[in-house]
FIVEX-321617 format. One record per atom (N, C-alpha, C, O, CB): residue in three letters; z negated, y negated, x. Coordinates in pm, whole numbers, padded with zeros to 5 digits, always signed. Glycine has a CB too. Example, Ala and Ser with C-alpha at 12.3 -4.5 7.8 and 13.67 -1.06 7.14 Angstrom:
% residues 2
Ala-00780+00569+01319
Ala-00780+00450+01230
Ala-00780+00330+01320
Ala-00846+00332+01424
Ala-00905+00447+01131
Ser-00708+00225+01285
Ser-00714+00106+01367
Ser-00787-00003+01290
Ser-00804-00114+01341
Ser-00572+00060+01408
This chain:
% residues 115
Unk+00617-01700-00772
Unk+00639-01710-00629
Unk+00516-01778-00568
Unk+00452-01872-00614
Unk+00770-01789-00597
Unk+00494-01703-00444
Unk+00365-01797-00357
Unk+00385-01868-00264
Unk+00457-01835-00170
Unk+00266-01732-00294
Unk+00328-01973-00272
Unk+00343-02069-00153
Unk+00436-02050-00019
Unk+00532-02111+00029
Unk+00215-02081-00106
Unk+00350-01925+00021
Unk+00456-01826+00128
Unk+00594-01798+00117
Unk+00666-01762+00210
Unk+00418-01692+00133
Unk+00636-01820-00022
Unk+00748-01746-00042
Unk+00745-01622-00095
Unk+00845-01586-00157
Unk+00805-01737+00058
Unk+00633-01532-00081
Unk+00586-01412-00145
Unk+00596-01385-00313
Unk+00510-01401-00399
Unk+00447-01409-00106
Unk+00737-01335-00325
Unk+00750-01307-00452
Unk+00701-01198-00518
Unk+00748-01091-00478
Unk+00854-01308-00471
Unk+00580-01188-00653
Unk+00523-01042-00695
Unk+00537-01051-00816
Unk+00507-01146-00889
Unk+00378-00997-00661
Unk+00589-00937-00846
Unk+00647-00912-01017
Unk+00541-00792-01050
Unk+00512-00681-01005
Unk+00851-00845-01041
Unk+00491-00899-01179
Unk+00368-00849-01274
Unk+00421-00726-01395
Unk+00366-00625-01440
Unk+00302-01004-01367
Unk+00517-00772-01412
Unk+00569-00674-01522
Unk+00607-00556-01477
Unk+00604-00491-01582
Unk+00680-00720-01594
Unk+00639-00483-01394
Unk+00652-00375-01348
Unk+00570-00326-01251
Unk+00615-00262-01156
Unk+00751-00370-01319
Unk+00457-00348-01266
Unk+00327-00282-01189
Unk+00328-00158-01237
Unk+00327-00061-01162
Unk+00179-00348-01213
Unk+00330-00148-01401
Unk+00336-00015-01442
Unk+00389+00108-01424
Unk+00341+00221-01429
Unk+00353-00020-01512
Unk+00545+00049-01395
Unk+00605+00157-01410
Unk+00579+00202-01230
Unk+00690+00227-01183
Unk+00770+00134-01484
Unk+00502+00212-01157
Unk+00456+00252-01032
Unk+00328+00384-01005
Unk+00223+00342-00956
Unk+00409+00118-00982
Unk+00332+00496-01026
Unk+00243+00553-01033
Unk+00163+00565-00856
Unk+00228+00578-00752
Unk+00294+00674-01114
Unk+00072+00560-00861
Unk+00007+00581-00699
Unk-00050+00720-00721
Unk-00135+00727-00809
Unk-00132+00455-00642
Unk-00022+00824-00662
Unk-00035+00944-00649
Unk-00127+00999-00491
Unk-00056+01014-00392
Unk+00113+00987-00667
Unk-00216+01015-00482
Unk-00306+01009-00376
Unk-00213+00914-00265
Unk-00139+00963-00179
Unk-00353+01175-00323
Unk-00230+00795-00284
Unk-00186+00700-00215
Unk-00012+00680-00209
Unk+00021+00571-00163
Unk-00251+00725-00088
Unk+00078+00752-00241
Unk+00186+00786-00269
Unk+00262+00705-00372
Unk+00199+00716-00478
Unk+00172+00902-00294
Unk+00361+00635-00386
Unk+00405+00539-00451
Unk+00516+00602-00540
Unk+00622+00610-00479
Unk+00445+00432-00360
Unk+00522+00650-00669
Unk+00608+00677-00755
Unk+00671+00623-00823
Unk+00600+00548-00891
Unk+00586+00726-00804
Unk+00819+00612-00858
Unk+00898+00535-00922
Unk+00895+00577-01069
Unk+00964+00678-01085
Unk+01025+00538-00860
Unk+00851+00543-01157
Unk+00887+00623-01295
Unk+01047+00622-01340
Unk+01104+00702-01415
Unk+00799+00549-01425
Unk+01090+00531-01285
Unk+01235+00495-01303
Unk+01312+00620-01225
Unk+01422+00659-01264
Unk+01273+00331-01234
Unk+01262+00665-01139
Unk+01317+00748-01023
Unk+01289+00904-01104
Unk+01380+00987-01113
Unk+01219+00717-00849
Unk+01188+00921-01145
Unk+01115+01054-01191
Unk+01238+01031-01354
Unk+01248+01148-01389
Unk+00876+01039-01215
Unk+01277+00993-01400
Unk+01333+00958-01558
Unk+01466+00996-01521
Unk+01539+01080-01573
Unk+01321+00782-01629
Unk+01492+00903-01400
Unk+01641+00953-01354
Unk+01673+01072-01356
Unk+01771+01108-01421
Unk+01674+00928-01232
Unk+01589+01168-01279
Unk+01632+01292-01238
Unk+01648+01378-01408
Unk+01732+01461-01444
Unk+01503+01363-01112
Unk+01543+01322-01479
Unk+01530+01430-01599
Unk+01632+01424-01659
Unk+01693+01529-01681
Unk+01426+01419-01697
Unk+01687+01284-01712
Unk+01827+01257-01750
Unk+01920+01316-01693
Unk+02017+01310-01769
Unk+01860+01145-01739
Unk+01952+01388-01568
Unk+02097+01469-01534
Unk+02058+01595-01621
Unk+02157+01656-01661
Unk+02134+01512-01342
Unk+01920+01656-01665
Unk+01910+01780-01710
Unk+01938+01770-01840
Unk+01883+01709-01932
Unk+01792+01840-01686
Unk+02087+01878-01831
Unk+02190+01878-01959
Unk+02085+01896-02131
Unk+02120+01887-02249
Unk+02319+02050-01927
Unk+01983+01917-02080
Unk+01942+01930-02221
Unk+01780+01812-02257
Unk+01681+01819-02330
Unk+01907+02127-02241
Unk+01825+01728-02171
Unk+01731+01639-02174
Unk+01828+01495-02259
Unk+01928+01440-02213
Unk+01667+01617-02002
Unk+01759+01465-02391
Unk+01831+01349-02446
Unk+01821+01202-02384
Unk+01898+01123-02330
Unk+01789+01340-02578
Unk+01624+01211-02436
Unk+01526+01111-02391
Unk+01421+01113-02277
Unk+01337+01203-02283
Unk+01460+01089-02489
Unk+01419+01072-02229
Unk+01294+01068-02098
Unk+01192+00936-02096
Unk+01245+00826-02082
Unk+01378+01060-01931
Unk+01088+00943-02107
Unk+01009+00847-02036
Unk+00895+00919-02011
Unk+00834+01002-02078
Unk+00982+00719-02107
Unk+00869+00850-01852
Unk+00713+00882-01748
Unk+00616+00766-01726
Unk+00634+00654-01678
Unk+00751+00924-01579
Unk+00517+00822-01771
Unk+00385+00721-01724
Unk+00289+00805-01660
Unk+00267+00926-01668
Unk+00302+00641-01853
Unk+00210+00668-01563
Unk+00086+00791-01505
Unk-00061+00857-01601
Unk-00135+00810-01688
Unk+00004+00708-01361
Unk-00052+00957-01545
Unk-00171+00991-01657
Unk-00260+01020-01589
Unk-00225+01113-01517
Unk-00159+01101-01759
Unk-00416+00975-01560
Unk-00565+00991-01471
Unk-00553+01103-01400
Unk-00481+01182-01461
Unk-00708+01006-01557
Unk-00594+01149-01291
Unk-00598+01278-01249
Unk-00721+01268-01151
Unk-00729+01184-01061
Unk-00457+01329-01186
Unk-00789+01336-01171
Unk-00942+01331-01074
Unk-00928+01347-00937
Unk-00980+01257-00872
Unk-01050+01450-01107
Unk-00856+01462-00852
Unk-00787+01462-00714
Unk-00718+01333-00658
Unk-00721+01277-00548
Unk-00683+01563-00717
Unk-00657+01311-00773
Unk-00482+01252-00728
Unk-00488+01061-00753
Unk-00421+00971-00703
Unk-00321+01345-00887
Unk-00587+01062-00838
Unk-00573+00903-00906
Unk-00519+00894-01036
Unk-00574+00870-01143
Unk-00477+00807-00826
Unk-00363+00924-00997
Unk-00256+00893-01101
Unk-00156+01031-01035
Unk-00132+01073-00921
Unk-00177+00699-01091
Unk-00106+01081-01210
Unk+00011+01174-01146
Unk+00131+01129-01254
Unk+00110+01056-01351
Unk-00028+01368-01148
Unk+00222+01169-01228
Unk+00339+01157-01350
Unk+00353+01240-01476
Unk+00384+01359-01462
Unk+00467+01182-01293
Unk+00342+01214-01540
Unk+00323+01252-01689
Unk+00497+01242-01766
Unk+00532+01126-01744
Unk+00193+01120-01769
Unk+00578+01294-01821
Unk+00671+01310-01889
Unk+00679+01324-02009
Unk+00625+01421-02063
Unk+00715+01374-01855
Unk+00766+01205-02098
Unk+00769+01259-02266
Unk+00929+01268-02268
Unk+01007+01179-02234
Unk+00692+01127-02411
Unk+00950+01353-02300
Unk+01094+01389-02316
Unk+01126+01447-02485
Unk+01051+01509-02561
Unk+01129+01519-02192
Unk+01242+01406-02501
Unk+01295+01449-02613
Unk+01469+01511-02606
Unk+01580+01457-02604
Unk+01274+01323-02705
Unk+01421+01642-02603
Unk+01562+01735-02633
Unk+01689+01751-02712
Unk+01670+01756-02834
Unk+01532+01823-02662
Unk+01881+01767-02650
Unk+01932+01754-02729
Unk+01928+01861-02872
Unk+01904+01982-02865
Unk+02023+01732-02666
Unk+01953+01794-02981
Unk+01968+01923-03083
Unk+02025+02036-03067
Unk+01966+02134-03111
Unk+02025+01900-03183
Unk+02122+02048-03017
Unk+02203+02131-02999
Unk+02189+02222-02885
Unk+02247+02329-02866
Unk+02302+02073-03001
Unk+02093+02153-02806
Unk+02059+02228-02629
Unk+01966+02331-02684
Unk+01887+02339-02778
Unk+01960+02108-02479
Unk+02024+02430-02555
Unk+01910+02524-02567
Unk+01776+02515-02535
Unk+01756+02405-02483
Unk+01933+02612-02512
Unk+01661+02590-02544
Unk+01539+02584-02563
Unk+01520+02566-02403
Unk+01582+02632-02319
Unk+01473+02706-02648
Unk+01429+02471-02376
Unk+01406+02439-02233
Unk+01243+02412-02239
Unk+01192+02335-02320
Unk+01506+02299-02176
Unk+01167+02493-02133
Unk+01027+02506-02120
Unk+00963+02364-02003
Unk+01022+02285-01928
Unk+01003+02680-02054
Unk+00860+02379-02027
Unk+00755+02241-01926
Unk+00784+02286-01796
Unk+00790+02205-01703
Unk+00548+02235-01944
Unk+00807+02436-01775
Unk+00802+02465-01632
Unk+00945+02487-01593
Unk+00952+02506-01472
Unk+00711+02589-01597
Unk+01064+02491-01654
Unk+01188+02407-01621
Unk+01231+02330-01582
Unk+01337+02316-01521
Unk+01230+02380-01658
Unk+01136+02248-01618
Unk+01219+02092-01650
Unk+01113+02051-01546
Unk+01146+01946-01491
Unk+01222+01995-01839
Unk+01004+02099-01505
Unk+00937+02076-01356
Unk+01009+02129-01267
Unk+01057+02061-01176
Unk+00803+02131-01331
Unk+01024+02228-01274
Unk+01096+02332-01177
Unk+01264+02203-01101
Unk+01311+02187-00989
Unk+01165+02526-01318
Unk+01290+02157-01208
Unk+01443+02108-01185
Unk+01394+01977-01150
Unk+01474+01921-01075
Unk+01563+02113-01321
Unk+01286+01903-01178
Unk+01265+01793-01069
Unk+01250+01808-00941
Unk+01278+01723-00857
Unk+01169+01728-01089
Unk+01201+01931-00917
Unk+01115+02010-00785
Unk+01259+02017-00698
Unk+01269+01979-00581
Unk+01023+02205-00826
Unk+01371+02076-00784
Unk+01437+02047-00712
Unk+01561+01938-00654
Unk+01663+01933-00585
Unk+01442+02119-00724
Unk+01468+01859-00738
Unk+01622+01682-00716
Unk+01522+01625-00668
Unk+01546+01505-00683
Unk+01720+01557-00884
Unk+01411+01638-00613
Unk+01302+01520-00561
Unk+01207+01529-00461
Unk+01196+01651-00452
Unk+01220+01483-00658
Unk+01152+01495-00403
Unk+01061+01549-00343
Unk+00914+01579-00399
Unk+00841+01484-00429
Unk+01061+01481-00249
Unk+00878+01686-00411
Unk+00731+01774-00489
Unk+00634+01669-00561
Unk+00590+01671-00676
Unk+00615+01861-00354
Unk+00615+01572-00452
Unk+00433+01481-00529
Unk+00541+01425-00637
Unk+00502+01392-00749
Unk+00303+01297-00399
Unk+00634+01420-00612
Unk+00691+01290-00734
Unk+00735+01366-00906
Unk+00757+01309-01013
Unk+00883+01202-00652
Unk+00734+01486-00875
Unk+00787+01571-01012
Unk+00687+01585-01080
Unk+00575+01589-01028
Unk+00849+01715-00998
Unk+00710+01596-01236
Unk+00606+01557-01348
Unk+00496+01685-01321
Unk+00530+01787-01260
Unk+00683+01553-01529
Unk+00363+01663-01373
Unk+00258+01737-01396
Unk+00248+01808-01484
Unk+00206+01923-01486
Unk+00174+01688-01401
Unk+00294+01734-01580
Unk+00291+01783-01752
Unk+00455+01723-01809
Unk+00515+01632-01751
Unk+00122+01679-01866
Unk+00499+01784-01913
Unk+00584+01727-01973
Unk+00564+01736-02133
Unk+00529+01843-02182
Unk+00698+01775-01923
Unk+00581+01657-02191
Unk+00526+01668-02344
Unk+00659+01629-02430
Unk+00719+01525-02406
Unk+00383+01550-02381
Unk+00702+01728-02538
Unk+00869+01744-02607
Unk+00763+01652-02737
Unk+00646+01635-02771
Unk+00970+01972-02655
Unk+00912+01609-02775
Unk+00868+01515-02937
Unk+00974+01414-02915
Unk+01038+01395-02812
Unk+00678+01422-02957
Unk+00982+01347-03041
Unk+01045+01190-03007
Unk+00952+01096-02949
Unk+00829+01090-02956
Unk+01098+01113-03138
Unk+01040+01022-02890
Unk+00968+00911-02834
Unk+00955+00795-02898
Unk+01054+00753-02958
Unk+01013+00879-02727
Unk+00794+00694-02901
Unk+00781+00579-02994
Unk+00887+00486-02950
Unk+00927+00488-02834
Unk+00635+00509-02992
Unk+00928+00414-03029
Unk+01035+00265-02974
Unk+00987+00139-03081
Unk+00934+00144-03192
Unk+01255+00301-03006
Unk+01016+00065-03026
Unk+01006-00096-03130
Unk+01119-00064-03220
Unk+01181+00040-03244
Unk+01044-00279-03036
Unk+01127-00218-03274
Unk+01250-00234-03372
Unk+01392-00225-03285
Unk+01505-00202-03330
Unk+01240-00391-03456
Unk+01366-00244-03190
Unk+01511-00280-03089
Unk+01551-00177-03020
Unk+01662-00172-02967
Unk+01497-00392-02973
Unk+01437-00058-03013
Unk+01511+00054-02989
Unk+01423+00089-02782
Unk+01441+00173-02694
Unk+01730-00003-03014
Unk+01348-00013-02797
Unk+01314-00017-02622
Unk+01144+00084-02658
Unk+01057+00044-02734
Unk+01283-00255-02529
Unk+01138+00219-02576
Unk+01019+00275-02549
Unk+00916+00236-02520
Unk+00914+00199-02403
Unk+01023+00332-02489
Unk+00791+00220-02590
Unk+00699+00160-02621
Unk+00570+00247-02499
Unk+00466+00241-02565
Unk+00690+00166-02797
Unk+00548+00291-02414
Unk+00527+00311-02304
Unk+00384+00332-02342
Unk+00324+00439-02354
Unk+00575+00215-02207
Unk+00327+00172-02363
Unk+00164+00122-02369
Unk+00145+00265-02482
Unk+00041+00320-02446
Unk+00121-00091-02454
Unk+00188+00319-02564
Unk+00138+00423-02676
Unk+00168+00573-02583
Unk+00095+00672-02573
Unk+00248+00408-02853
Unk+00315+00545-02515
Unk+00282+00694-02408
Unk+00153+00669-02353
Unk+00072+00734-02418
Unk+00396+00722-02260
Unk+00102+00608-02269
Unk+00012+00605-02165
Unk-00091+00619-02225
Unk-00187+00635-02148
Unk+00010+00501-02084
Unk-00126+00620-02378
Unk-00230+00637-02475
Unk-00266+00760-02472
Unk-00378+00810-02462
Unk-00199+00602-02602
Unk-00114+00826-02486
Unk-00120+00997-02509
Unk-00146+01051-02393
Unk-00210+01156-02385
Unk+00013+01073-02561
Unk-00103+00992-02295
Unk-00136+01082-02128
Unk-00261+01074-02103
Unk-00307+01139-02008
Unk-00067+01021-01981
Unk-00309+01026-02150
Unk-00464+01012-02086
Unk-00519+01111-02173
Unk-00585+01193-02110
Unk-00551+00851-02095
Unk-00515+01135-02328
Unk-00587+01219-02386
Unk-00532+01342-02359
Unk-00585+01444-02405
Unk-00602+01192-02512
């Protein structure tokens, strides 16, 4: 807290993508992927973009049993629960890294989005 009273939380700077000046929730972009019935796991980080700054980047991991669902789906179906700048760029299928406790290890997504 600052003097002012001005409270700023350091730990969640990250999960904020700035999209040509545009403020993205990764929490907000994760949400939406999670209603899509064949989405297990979700996590978004920003990944560099030369135009844009930062865009949203998606690692998702699919149920076993769901049917086969493409990058331009699962864009397509943010496109339509969100408004456009905020829906992923890329989406990348696999499991997702976690600690011992089971919490998504992010700092190693944001490794992969950039390359």
């Amino acid at each position: 807290m600052h003097p002012d009273g001005y409270i700023e939380l350091k730990d969640r700077a990250k999960d904020i993508i700035i999209s040509g000046g545009e403020n993205i929730s990764t929490i907000e972009v994760e949400n939406v992927l999670y209603r899509h019935p064949s989405v297990l796991e979700a996590a978004v980080v920003a990944r560099p973009d030369e135009k844009w700054g930062e865009v949203p980047c998606a690692f998702v991991t699919l149920h076993l049993d769901a049917p086969d669902v493409t990058e331009a789906e699962l864009i397509a179906f943010c496109r339509d629960n969100m408004a456009h700048y905020k829906a992923p760029r890329a989406i990348i299928f696999g499991p997702l890294p976690k600690t011992s406790t089971g919490k998504v290890q992010k700092y190693v997504l944001r490794e992969q989005a950039r390359k």
